[in-house]
C-alpha positions as CSV (number, residue, x, y, z in Angstrom):
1,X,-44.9,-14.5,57.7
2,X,-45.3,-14.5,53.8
3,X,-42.9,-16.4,51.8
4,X,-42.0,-14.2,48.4
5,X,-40.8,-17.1,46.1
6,X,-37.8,-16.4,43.7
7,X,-38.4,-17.1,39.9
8,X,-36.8,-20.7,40.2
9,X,-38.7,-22.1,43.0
10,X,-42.2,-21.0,41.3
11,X,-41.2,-22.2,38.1
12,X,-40.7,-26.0,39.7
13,X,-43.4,-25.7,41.4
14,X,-45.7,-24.7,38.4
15,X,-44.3,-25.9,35.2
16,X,-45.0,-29.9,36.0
17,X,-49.2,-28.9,36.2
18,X,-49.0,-26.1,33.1
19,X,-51.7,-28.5,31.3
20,X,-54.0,-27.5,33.9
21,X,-53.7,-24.4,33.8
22,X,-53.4,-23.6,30.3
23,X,-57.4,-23.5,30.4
24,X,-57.3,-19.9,31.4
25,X,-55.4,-19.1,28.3
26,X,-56.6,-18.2,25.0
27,X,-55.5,-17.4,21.7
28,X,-53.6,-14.0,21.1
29,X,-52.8,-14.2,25.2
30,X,-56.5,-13.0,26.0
31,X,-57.7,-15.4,28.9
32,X,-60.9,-17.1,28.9
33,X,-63.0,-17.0,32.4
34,X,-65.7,-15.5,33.9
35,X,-64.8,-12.4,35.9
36,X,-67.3,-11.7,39.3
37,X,-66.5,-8.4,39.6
38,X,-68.8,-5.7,39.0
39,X,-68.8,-1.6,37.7
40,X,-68.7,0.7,40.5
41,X,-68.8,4.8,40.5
42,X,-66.4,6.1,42.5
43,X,-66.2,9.7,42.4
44,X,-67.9,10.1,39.1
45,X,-65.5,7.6,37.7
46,X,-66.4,4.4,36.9
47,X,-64.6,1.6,38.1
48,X,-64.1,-2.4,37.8
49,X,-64.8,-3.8,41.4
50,X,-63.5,-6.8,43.2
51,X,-65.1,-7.5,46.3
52,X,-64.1,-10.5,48.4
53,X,-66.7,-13.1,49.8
54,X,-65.3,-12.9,53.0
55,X,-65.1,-10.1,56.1
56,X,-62.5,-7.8,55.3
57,X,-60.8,-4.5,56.3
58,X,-63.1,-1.8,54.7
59,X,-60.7,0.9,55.9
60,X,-58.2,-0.9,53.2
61,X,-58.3,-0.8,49.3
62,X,-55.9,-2.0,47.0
63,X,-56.1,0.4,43.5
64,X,-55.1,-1.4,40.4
65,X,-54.4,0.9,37.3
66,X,-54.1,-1.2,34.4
67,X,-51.9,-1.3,31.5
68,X,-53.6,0.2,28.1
69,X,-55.9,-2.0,27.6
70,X,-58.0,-0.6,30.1
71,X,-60.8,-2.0,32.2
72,X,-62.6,-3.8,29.8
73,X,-60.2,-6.1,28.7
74,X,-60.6,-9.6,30.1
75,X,-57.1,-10.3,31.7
76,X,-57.2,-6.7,33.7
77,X,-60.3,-8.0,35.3
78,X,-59.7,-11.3,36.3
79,X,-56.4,-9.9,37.9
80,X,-58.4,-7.6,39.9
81,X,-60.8,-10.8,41.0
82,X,-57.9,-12.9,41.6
83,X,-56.3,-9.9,44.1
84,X,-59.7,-9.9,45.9
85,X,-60.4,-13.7,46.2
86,X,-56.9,-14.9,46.5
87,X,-56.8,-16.1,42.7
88,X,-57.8,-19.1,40.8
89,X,-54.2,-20.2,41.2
90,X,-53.1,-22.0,45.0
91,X,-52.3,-19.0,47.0
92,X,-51.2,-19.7,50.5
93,X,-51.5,-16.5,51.9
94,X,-54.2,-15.0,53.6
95,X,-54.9,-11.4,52.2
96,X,-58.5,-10.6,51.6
97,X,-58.2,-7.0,50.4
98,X,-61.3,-5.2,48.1
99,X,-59.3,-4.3,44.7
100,X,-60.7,-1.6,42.6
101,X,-59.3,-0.3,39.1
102,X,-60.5,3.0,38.0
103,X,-61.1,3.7,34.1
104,X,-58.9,6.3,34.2
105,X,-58.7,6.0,30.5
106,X,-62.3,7.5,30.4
107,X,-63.6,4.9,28.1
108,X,-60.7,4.5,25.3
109,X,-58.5,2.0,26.2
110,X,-56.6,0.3,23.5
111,X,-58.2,-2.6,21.8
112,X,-57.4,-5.8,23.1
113,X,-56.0,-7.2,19.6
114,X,-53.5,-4.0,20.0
115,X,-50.3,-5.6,21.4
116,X,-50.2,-8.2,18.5
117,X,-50.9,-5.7,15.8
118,X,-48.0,-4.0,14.5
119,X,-50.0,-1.3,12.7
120,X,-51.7,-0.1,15.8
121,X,-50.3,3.3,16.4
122,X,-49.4,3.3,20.0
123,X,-47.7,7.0,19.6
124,X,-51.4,8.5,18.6
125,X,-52.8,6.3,21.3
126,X,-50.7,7.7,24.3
127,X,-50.7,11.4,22.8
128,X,-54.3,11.2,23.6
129,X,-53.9,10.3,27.0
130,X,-51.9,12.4,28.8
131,X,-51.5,12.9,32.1
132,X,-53.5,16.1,32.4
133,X,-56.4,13.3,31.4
134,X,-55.5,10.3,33.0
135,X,-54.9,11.8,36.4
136,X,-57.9,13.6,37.5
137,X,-60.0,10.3,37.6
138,X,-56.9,8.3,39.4
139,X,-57.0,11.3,42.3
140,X,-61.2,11.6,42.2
141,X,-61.5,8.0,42.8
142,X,-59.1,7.8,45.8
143,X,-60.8,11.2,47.5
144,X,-63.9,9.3,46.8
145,X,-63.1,6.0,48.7
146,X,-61.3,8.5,51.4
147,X,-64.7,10.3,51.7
148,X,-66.0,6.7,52.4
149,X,-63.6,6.2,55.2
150,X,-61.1,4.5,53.7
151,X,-57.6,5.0,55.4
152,X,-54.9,3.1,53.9
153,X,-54.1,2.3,50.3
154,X,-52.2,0.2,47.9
155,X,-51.6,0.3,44.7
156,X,-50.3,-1.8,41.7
157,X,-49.5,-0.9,38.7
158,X,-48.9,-2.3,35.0
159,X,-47.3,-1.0,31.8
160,X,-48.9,2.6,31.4
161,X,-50.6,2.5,34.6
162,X,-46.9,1.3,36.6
163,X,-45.7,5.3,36.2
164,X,-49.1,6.4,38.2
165,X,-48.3,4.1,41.1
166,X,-44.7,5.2,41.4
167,X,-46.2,8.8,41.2
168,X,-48.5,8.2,43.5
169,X,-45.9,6.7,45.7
170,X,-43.8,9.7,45.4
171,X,-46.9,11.9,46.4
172,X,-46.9,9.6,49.6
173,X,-50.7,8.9,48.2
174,X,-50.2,5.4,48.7
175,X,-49.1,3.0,51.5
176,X,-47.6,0.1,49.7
177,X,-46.3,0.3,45.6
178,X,-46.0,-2.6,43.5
179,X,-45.2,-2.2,39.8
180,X,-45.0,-5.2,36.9
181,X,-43.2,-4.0,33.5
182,X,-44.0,0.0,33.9
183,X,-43.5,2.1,30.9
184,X,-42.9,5.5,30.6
185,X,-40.3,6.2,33.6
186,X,-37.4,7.8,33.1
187,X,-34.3,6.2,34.4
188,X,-32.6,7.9,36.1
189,X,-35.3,10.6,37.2
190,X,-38.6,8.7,38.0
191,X,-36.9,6.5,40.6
192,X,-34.5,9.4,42.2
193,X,-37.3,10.9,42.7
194,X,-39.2,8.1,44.5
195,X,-36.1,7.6,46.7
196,X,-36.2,11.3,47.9
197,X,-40.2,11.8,48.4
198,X,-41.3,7.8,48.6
199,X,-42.6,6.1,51.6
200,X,-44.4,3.0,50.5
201,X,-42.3,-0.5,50.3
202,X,-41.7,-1.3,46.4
203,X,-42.3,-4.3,44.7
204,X,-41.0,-4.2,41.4
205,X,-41.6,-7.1,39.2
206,X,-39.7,-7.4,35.6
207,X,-38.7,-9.6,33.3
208,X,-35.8,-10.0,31.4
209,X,-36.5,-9.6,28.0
210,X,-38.7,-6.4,28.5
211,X,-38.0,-3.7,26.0
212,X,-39.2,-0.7,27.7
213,X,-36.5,-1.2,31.0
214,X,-33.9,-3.4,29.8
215,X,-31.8,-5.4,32.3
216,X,-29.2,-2.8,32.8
217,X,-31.5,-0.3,33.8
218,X,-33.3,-2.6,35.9
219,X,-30.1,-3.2,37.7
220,X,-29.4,1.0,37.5
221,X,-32.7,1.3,39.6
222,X,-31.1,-1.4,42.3
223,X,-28.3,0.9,42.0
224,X,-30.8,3.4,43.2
225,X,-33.2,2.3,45.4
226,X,-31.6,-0.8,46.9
227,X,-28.9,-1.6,49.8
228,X,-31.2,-0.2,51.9
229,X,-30.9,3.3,50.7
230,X,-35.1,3.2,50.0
231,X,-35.7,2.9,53.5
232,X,-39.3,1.4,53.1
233,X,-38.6,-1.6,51.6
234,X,-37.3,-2.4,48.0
235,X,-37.3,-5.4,46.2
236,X,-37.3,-6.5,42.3
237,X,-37.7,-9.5,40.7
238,X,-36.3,-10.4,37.7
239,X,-38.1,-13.6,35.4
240,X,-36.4,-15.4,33.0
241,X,-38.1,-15.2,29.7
242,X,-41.1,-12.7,30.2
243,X,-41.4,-9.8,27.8
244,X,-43.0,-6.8,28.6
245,X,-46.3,-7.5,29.3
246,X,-46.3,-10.9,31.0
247,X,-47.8,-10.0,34.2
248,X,-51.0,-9.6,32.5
249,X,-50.4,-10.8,28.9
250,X,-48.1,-13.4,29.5
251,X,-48.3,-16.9,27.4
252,X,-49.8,-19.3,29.2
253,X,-48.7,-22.0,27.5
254,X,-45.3,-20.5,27.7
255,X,-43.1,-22.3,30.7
256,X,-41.3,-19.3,31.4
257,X,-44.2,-16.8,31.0
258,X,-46.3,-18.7,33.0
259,X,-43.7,-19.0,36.1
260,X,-43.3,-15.2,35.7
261,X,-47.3,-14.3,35.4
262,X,-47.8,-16.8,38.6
263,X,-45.0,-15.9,40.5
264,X,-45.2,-12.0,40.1
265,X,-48.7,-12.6,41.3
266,X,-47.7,-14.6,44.5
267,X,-44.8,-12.5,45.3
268,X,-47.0,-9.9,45.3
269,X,-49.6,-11.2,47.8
270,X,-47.1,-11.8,49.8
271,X,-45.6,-8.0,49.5
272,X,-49.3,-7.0,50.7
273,X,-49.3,-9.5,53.6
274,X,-46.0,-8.1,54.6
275,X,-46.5,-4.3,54.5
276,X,-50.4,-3.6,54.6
């Protein structure tokens, strides 16, 4: 069975070798690499495609709807590579899943030197992608891969694209929900709401210095959803030091960041090993 690793345990067993893996990092948080995925049309929608080297289940896809940066941006698709092929990092667990992230942003994602730049306009952004535009694509692309016979899927979710998968959760479109740094929900509402109609276990992975949920409405949604009263499974993580963002912007030369970007990425391996 999966081990999900708390914040402590993967920072000491990361922080000592952070030299080595500070060559995935560049400046302004964009990582260098070369991602192997490839573009994909899934229901007219194009999409960024990992697909693992391996046999694995083709009824199963894991849908990754990325923050605003869209999936262009270097980080968003190295994360979808590292779900398919188990990572660049050690993973110990055995999950060989094809992970797919719709542009559900229909070719307008922010520009990747947004989250540094205070006069981007983030507002304007977001008013031009609402949900009655970001949500066809999200729903043609999972009818698409349904058409294709897939039977089960997961999602994950970050910043603007954690609200879809706790929808889509909540429209029991999904089979297992994990979510890093969401913006957007409304606490109290969002999460109620996943509690009444939800059936997929919930990984939720936060930090504490994220501006968008702070810490004591992180711990109002435990109030919520945990003790057992989200029957499927609910668990959150909390990492020292990680701003919003971290999961897929985090600084990698940043102890703290990097023990939150690497352990919110193991933790959720294991949350897919575990439930799908």
């Amino acid at each position: 069975m999966a081990l999900i690793l708390t914040p402590r345990q993967v920072f000491e067993q990361f922080s000592p070798h952070l030299s080595i893996y500070s060559l995935y990092s560049a400046l302004g948080k964009q990582y260098l690499g070369s991602p192997r995925g490839k573009t994909e049309v899934f229901g007219g929608v194009p999409c960024y495609v990992g697909t693992p080297t391996v046999a694995y289940d083709q009824k199963k896809a894991l849908i990754l709807l990325t923050d605003i940066f869209g999936v262009t941006f270097s980080n968003n698709k190295l994360l979808v590579d590292n779900f398919a092929s188990k990572g660049y990092w050690v993973i110990i667990y055995p999950v060989v899943i094809r992970t797919i992230a719709p542009d559900y942003l229909h070719g307008d994602p922010a520009p990747p030197y947004a989250w540094n730049n205070t006069k981007f306009n983030v507002v304007a952004w977001t008013e031009n992608h609402t949900p009655e535009v970001t949500w066809p694509p999200i729903k043609q692309v999972i009818q698409a891969l349904k058409d294709q016979g897939v039977t089960s899927f997961a999602v994950t979710g970050y910043c603007f694209g954690g609200l879809y998968a706790i929808e889509l959760a909540s429209e029991q479109l999904v089979d297992v929900l994990i979510v890093a740094h969401p913006s957007q929900t409304v606490v109290p509402t969002t999460y109620e709401t996943l509690l009444q109609k939800g059936k997929a276990p919930f990984l939720f992975e936060m930090g504490n210095e994220d501006v968008e949920l702070s810490v004591a409405q992180q711990e109002q949604i435990d109030v919520i959803l945990g003790g057992g009263k989200y029957a499927p499974g609910y668990k959150r993580d909390c990492w020292p030091g990680c701003p919003h963002g971290f999961a897929v912007r985090g600084d990698m030369l940043n102890a703290e960041q990097f023990a939150g970007k690497s352990g919110s990425f193991i933790n959720s391996i294991a949350w897919l090993e575990l439930y799908f």
